[in-house]
N, C-alpha and C positions, 0 to 999 in steps of 0.2 A: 438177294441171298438170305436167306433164313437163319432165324435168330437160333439162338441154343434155347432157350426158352419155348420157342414155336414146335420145336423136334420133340423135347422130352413129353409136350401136351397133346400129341398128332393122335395116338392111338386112343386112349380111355378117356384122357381131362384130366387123370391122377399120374402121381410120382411116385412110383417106388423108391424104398427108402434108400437104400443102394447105389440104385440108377442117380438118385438126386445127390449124394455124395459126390457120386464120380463125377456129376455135372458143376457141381459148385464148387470141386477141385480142379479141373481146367477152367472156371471162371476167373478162380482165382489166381492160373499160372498166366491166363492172360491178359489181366489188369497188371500183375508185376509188370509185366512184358512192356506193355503200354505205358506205363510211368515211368520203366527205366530208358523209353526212348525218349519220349516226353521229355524227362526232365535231360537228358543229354542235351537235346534239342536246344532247353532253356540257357542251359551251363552254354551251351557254344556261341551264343544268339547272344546273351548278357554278358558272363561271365570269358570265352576266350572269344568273342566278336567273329564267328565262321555263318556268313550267312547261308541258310536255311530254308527261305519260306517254303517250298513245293514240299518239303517231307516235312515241313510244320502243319499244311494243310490237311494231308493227308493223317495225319498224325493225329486232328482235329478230328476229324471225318470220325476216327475209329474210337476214340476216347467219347464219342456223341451214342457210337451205334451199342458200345460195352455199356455205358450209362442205359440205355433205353430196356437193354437183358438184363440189366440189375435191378431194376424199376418194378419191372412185372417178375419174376422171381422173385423179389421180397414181397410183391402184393399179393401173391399166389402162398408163399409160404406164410404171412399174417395170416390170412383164411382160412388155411384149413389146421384141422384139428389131429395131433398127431399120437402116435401110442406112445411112443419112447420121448420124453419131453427133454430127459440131459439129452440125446444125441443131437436132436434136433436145435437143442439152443447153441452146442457149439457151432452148429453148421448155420444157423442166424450169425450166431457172434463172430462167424468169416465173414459172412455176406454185410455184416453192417462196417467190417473192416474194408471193405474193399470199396464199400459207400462211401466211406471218409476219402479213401484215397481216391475214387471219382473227384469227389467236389473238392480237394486239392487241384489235381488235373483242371477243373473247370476254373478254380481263380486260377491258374496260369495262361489259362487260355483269355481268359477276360482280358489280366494285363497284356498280354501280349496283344491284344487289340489296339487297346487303347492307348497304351507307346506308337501302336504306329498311327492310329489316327492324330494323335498329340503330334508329330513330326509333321505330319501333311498340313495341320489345320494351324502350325508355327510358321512352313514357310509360306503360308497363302495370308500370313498376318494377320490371321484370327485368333487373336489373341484372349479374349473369352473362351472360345470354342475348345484351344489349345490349354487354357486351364483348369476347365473341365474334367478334361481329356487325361491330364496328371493328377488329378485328384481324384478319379475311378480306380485307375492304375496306382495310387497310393492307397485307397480303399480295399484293392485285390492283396495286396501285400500285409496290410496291415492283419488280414483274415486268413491270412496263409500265416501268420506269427503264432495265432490262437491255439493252433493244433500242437501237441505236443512232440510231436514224432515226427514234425518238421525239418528239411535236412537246414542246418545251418548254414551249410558255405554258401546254400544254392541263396536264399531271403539275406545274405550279407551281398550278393550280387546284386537281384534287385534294387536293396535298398539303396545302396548305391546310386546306382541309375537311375532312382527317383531323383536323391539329392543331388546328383550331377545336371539333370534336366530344367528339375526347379531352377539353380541355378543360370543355368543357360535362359530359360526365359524370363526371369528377374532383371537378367545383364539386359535380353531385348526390349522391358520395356521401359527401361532405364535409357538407354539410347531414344528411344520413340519418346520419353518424357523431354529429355535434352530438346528436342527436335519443338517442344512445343510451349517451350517458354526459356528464351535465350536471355541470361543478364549477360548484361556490361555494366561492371560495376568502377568506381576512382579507386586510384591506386593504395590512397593511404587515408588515414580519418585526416577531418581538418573543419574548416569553418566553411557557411555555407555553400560558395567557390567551387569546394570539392566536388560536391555531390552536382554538380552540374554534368559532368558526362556518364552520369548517371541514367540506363537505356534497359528497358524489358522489351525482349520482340516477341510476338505472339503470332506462332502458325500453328491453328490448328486443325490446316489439310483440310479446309472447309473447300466446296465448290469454289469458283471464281465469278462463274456464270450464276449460281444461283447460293447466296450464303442460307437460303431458309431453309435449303437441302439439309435434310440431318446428317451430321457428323459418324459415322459409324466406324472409324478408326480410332476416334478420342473416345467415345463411349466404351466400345471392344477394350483401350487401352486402359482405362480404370476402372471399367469392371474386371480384367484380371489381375488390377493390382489389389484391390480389395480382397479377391479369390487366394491372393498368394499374402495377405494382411500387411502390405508394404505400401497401402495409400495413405493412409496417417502420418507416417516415417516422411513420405515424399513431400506430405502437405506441411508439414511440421518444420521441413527446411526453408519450404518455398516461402513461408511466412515468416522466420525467421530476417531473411532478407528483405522481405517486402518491407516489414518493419524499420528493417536497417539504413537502410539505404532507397527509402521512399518514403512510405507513409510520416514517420517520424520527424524526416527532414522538413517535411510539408508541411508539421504541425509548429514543428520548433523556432523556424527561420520564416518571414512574412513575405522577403524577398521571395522565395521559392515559389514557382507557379509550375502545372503539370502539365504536356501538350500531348495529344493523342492524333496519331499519322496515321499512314500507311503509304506501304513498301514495295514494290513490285515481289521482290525476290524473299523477302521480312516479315510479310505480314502487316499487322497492328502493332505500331512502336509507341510503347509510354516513355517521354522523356522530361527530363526537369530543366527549367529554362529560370531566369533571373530577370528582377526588374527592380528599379529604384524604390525602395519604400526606406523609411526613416522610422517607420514606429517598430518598436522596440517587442511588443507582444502581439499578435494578430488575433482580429476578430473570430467568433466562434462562427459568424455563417460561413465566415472567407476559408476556414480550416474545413467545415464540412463540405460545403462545394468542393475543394480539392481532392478531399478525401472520398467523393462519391463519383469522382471524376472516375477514381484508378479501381476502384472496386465494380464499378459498373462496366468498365472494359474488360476485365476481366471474367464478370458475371459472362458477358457476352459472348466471349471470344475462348474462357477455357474452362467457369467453373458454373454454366449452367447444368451442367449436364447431371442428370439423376441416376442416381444407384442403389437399389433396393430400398427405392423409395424415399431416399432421402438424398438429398442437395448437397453436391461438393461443396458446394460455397459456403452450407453450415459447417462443415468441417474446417473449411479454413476461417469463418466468424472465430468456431468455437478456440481456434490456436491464438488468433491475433486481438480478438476484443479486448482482454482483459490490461492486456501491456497498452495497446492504444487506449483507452478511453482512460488509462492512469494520464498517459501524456496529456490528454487533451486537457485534464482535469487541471495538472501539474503546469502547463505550459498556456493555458488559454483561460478557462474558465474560471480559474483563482484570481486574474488578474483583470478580469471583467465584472468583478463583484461589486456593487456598487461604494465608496465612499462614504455616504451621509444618504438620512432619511429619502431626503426629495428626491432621491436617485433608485429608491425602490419601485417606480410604477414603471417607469422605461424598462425595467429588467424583464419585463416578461416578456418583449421581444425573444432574450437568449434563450428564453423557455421553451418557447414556441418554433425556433429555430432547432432545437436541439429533438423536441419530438417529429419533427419532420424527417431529422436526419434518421431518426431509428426507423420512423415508417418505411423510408426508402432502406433499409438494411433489411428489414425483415421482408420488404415486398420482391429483393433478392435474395432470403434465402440463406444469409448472412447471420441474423440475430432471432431468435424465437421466444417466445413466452410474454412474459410481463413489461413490466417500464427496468431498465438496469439501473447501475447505482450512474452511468453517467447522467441518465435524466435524475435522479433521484438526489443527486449532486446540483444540478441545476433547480431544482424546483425546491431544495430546502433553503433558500437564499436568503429568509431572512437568520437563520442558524448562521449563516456564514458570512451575513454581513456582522453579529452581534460577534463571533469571534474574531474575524480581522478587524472587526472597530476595535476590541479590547485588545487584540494584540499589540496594535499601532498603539494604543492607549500605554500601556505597561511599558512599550519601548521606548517611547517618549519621553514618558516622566523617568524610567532610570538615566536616560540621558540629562536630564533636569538636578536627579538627586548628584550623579557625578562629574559635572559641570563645576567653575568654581564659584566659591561662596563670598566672594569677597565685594564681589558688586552687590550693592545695596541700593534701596528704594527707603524714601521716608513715611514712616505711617503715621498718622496723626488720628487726633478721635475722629476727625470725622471722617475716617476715610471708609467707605462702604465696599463692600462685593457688587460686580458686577451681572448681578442677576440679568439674566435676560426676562422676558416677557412670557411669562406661561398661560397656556389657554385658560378661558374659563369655564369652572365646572359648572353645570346644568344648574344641579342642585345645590350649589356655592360649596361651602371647606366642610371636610366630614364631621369638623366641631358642630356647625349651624344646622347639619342633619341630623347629628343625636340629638340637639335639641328639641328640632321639632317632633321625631319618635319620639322622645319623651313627652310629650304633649302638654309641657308648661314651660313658660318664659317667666323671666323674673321683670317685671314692669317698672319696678322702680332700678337706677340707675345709680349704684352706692359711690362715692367717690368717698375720697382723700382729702382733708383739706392742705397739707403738704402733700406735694406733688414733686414725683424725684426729679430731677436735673435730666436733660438731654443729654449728658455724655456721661451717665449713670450706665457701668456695664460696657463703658467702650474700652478700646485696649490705649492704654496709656500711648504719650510718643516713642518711636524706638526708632530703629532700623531693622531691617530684614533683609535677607538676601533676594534679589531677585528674580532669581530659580523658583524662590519658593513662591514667590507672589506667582509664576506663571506655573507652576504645579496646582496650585489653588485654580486658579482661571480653566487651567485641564479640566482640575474633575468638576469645576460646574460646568461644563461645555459638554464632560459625559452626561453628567445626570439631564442636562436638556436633550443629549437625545435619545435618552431614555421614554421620556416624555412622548408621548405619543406614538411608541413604539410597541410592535407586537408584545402581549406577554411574557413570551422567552426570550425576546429579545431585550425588553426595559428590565427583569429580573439580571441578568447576566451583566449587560448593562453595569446596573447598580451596584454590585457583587466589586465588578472590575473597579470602580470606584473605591471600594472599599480597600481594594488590594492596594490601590495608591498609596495607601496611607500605611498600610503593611509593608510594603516596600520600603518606604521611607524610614518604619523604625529599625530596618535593619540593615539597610543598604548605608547611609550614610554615616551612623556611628563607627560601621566598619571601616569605611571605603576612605572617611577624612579622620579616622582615629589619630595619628600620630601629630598633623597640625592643628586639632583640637586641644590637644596637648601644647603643643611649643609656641603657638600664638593667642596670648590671652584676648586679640581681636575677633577670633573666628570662634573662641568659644562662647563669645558674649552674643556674638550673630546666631551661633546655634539654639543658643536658649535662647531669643527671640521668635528664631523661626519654630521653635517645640512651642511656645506661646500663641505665636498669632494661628498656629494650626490648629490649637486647643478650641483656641475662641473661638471661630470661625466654625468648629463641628460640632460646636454646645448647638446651633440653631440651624445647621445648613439641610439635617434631615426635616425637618421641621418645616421647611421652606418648601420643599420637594414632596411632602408624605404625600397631599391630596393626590398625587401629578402620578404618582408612583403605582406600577401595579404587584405592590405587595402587601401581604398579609399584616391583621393588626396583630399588634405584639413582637411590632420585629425592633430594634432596637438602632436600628440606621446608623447614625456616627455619633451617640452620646458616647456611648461604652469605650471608643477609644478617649478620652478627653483624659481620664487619668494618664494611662499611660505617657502622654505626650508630653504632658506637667513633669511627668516624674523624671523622664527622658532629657528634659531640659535642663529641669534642675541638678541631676546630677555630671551635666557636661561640665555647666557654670562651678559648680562645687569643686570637682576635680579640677577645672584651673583653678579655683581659688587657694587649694590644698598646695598645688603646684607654687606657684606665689611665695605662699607660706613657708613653704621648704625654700625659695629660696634665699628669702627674709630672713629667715633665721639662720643661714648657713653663712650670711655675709655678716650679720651680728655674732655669730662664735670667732670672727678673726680680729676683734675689738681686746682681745687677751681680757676678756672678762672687766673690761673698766679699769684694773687697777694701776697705782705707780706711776698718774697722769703725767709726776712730775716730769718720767724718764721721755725723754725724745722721741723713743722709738717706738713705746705703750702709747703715748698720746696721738702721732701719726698712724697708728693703726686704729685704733679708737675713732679717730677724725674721720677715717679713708670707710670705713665700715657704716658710719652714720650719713654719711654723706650717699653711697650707696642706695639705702634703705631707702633716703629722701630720694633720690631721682628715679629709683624703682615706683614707687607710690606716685611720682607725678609724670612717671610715662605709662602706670596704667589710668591715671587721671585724663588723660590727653587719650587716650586710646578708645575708652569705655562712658564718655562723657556726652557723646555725642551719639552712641551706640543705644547705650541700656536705658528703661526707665527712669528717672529719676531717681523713684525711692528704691529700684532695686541699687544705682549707683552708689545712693547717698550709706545704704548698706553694707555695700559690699567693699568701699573705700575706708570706710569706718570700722569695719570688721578686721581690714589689713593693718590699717594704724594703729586698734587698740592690738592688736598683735606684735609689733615692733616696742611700743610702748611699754607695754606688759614684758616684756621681755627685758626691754632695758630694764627697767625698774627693779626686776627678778637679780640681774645681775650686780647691780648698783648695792641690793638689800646685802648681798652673800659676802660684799666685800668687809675684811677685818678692820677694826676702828684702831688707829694706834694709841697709845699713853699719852703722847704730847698733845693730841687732836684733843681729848676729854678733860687733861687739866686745863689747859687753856676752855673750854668748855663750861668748866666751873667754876673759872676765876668770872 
């Protein structure tokens, strides 16, 4: 049949202007025509559900043949050149109207394709195909919005029908996910026990006859989950779980071992099984081997599969890494850090265990880029041997500081620190190297001819608490293993030393404030033990500087040495003061001395003096065996000429009577 187009050019190749009116006003009553069937068509098909296809075809057929007469009548009226240019632009400006409403028509026509091949390529479980399929047909929709003069009720049907669809194949691959990775999880949290009926089944609808066969249902079903942006959502839960109730239990509990089966009707089943073990934290190879157990079945069986180019299996690395390799950090490898020096060369086993473990993650797909902080954790190990040494160091000794102080040790001059044995330097003590830079010795050898005493500079006898003698023993036992220890680690080291003795000036005045106070025993112990800490840090940097890798000009443990004097001495003082108050509170009930004669003045006077006396010789009995000597001899004598003084004070202020003074001067 012949176009309107072919008719009006039959005779000359020109259009009368007229003739070309009349023809572009039946083009345009039959584009209405056509659109009003069209979209009935649509309204019935979407919106009241009458099916239609034979007059949609046909429908087709005629909205193709109108498009083809619009095509060359606009490309026939671009080219030529006309006299009347307003007439001829409104009869453009139909023809470009009726162009819009074409390519209206034609996205209807697309979606209505592509709905129905989405339906065919759903129930044949092509589910790529079928995603597709609603993403054209969401495409046709979205460009039929664009126009302004768009009818609304008809694109509120559509859209609909999009939204309805999607959904409906979200529910299907929801179902098809179920189908390909089944938990069975325990019913409630508990200890490890629980997690034993603990089961993941894996079907995924591989061959039986030949598993190398690729999988073209489990690919089909996450490449349209990613198409529909619900494979993240899906992998996001699935790790969830895996962490929960798998991997985690794996890491946490030693007992816990993983077994991989299979099923006739099941597939590949990961299950968790139990065996006797007694150690308290498990190894790091034993936690990877497990842990590459369940991620390698899984690699195999549901998350090799590639999707624009990249690996499910990094998708689920990228959910689960971070939470596992805290666990592993938090449950294995803290507790595998070595203890003392000599245990730092074995440690690179767990080193070398642990890059193995990432090679095999990243050679599934699992982990990408660089070394992560779990190696980075593992390979900083002397860092983290120097902080758990000092940690264990600082708990220790406050267990030391808040321990009681009543047990005592006797110190006598000669009682020395037990230095241990420090290597020796190449080039002997950094004294004997400045000299030789300097490039003169002094050849003659000046002596003394009085030569001081051997226990010139020792600490008098006392007692000390025993705490503190084994506080002392701590931090030389640090600074040795600071001793030949990496740089940051003998810096840190020696630092945590320091802090011992920081601890001390504030933990124990706090902690035994009130029987520093009430037992003049334990105050004499504290200023003993402010002392021999004193003594002992006048020389103990000193001992250590050559051994040590720190800078000169650092000040090591002199700088504390006041403090510590000062510390003491105001414990001992404050009991002394204490003392004093009480001395004096028992000499005000003496009624001032006077009136001896009376019974009852002289009974109180007696009871008061008496007092004073067995105060003075139960701190004699207490503090005799404790303190110094001459601090004793001191500080007994400082209490006496206080009672003393006092009486004497009282004795002055009493009135002389008349009888006393003439008898006096007879």
């Amino acid at each position: 049949m012949a176009s309107f187009v072919t008719e009006v050019l039959a005779s000359s190749g020109k259009l009368e202007k007229d003739d070309l009116a009349s023809k572009i006003s039946k083009l345009s009553r039959k584009v209405d025509e056509t659109k009003e069937e069209l979209s009935d068509m649509i309204n019935k098909k979407y919106n009241e559900f009458i099916p239609s296809m034979d007059a949609a075809e046909e429908l087709m057929d005629q909205v193709e043949a109108v498009s083809k007469d619009i095509d060359l009548l606009k490309s026939f009226i671009e080219n030529e050149v006309w006299d009347t240019v307003t007439e001829y632009a409104k009869l453009k400006q139909q023809l470009e109207k009726n162009t819009a409403v074409i390519s209206m028509l034609q996205h209807l026509q697309e979606f209505d394709t592509a709905m129905e091949e989405y339906h065919k390529t759903l129930q044949e479980k092509k589910y790529e195909a079928a995603a597709k399929q609603l993403g054209k047909a969401r495409g046709s929709v979205e460009a039929l919005k664009a126009w302004k003069d768009s009818e609304l009720p008809l694109l509120k049907a559509l859209s609909s029908e999009i939204t309805v669809q999607r959904e409906n194949l979200i529910y299907h691959l929801g179902e098809e996910w179920k189908k390909l990775a089944v938990w069975k999880l325990p019913p409630a949290k508990g200890e490890s026990n629980s997690f034993l009926t603990t089961a993941l089944h894996l079907n995924s609808g591989e061959s039986k006859e030949d598993k190398h066969t690729p999988n073209h249902l489990l690919s089909s079903v996450l490449q349209a989950l990613v198409i529909q942006g619900e494979l993240h959502k899906k992998i996001k839960l699935f790790g969830q779980v895996l962490l929960k109730y798998m991997l985690k239990p794996l890491i946490m509990y030693p007992s816990l071992l993983v077994e991989v089966g299979e099923q006739l009707e099941q597939g590949t089943v990961l299950s968790l099984h139990s065996e006797e073990n007694q150690v308290e934290h498990p190894a790091p190879a034993e936690v990877y081997t497990k842990i590459l157990i369940v991620l390698k079945t899984l690699h195999e069986h549901l998350f090799g599969t590639s999707i624009d180019d990249k690996k499910v299996s990094a998708i689920l690395g990228d959910q689960i890494w971070e939470e596992m390799s805290d666990c592993i950090i938090r449950e294995c490898l803290l507790y595998s850090i070595p203890t003392n020096s000599s245990q730092l060369a074995a440690y690179d086993t767990v080193i070398k265990e642990t890059e193995d473990f990432e090679n095999h993650l990243k050679d599934m797909g699992y982990l990408s880029g660089d070394s992560t902080d779990l190696l980075k954790y593992a390979r900083n190990v002397n860092c983290h041997f120097a902080s758990k040494k000092c940690q264990d160091v600082i708990v220790a000794a406050r267990k030391l500081m808040t321990s009681e102080m009543h047990n005592t040790v006797k110190i006598s001059p000669d009682y020395k620190l037990a230095i241990p044995k420090l290597p020796n330097l190449g080039g002997g003590s950094r004294e004997k190297q400045e000299v030789k830079r300097s490039g003169h010795c002094d050849q003659q050898i000046l002596e003394n001819e009085k030569q001081l005493g051997q226990r010139t500079l020792c600490l008098p006898v006392c007692r000390i608490s025993e705490s503190v003698q084994q506080l002392m023993e701590l931090a030389i036992k640090t600074l040795s293993e600071a001793v030949g220890s990496s740089p940051q680690c003998g810096f840190q080291l020696f630092y945590t030393t320091r802090n011992i003795f920081h601890l001390f000036y504030d933990v124990v005045p706090t902690y035994h404030k009130d029987n520093l106070l009430k037992f003049p025993h334990l105050a004499a112990i504290q200023h003993n033990n402010c002392m021999f800490l004193a003594h002992h840090l006048l020389t103990l940097g000193h001992q250590f500087r050559p051994h040590l890798p720190l800078k000169d000009g650092v000040a090591y443990f002199v700088d504390l040495v006041p403090g510590f004097r000062r510390l003491g001495a105001q414990c001992f003082v404050a009991q002394m003061n204490v003392q004093k108050a009480e001395m004096l509170e028992r000499l005000s009930t003496a009624r001032n001395f006077s009136n001896l004669d009376d019974e009852d003045n002289y009974s109180a006077a007696s009871k008061a003096v008496r007092q004073v006396i067995h105060q003075l010789k139960r701190l004699g009995k207490v503090w005799q065996d404790v303190l110094p000597v001459n601090i004793y001899c001191k500080s007994m004598g400082t209490l006496l000429n206080t009672a003393i003084s006092e009486l004497i004070t009282k004795i002055m202020m009493l009135e002389v009577s008349p009888d006393s003074v003439e008898s006096v001067n007879l």
